[in-house]
VOKOLLO-231866 format. One record per residue (C-alpha): x, y, z. Coordinates in pm, whole numbers, padded with zeros to 5 digits, always signed. Layout:
N
XYZ;...
//
This chain:
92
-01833+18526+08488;-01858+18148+08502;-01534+17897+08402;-01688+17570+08243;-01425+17272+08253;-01543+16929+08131;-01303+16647+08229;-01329+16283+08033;-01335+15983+08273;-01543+15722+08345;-01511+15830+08790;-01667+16150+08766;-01930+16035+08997;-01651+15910+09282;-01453+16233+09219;-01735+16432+09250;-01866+16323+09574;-01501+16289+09703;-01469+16654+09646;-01756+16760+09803;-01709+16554+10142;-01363+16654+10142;-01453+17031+10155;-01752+16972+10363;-01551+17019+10635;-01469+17363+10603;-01759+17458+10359;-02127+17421+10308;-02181+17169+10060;-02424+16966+09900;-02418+16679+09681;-02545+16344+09560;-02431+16023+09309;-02437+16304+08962;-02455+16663+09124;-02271+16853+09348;-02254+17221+09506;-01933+17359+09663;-01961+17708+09900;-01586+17794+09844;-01446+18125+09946;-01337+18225+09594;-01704+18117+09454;-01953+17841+09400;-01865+17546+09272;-02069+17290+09063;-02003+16981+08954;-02175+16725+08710;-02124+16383+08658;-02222+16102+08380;-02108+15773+08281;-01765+15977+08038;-01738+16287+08185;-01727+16571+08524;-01821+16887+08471;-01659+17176+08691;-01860+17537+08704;-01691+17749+08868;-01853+18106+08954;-01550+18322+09061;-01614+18607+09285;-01559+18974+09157;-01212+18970+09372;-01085+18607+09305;-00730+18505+09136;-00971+18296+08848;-00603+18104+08728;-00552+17954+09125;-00936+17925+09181;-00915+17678+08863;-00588+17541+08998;-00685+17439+09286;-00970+17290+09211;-00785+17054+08976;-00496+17019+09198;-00775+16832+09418;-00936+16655+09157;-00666+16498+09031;-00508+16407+09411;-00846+16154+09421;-00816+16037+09059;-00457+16002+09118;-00439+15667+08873;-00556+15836+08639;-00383+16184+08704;-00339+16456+08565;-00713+16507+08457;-00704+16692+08109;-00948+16967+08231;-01063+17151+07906;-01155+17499+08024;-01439+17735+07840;
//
C-alpha cells in the first residue's frame, strides 16, 4: 500500500529538508533541496518538493496504524510551517 498526500505551498523545499534533518537523528535519512527519503519505523517516507507544492509518500508497513503514521507526519510538517499551519494535506 502507498498513501500519496500533496500539500500546496510555496516552502515545500524548507519543510522538506527540515523534516528530514529533524528525524535524522533517530533515523537513516537522505535528502537534498527537492527530494527526500525518511527510514521511519512505521515505513519509508518520501517527500517531493517544487516551486507550489510537497509531496508526502508514505509506504506503511504490513503492521502500522496507517491513520497515526499519516498523523504524525503532518503533525510535524505543520510544527515547521507553523505560519502557515495547518497544511491542507490532500490524501490519495
Amino acid at each position: 500500500m502507498t498513501l500519496t498526500a500533496t500539500v500546496p505551498t510555496t516552502h515545500g523545499s524548507r519543510y522538506l529538508q527540515q523534516l528530514c534533518k529533524h528525524w535524522s537523528h533517530k533515523f537513516e535519512t537522505s535528502f537534498d533541496a527537492d527530494k527526500g527519503e525518511i527510514a521511519f519505523p512505521m515505513g519509508p517516507i518520501h517527500l517531493s518538493a517544487d516551486a507550489e507544492l510537497l509531496t508526502v509518500v508514505l509506504e506503511p508497513n504490513a503492521d502500522a496504524d496507517v491513520e497515526k503514521f499519516k498523523q504524525v507526519v503532518a503533525d510535524h510538517l505543520d510544527r515547521f510551517a507553523f505560519r502557515e499551519a495547518p497544511l491542507p494535506f490532500n490524501w490519495a
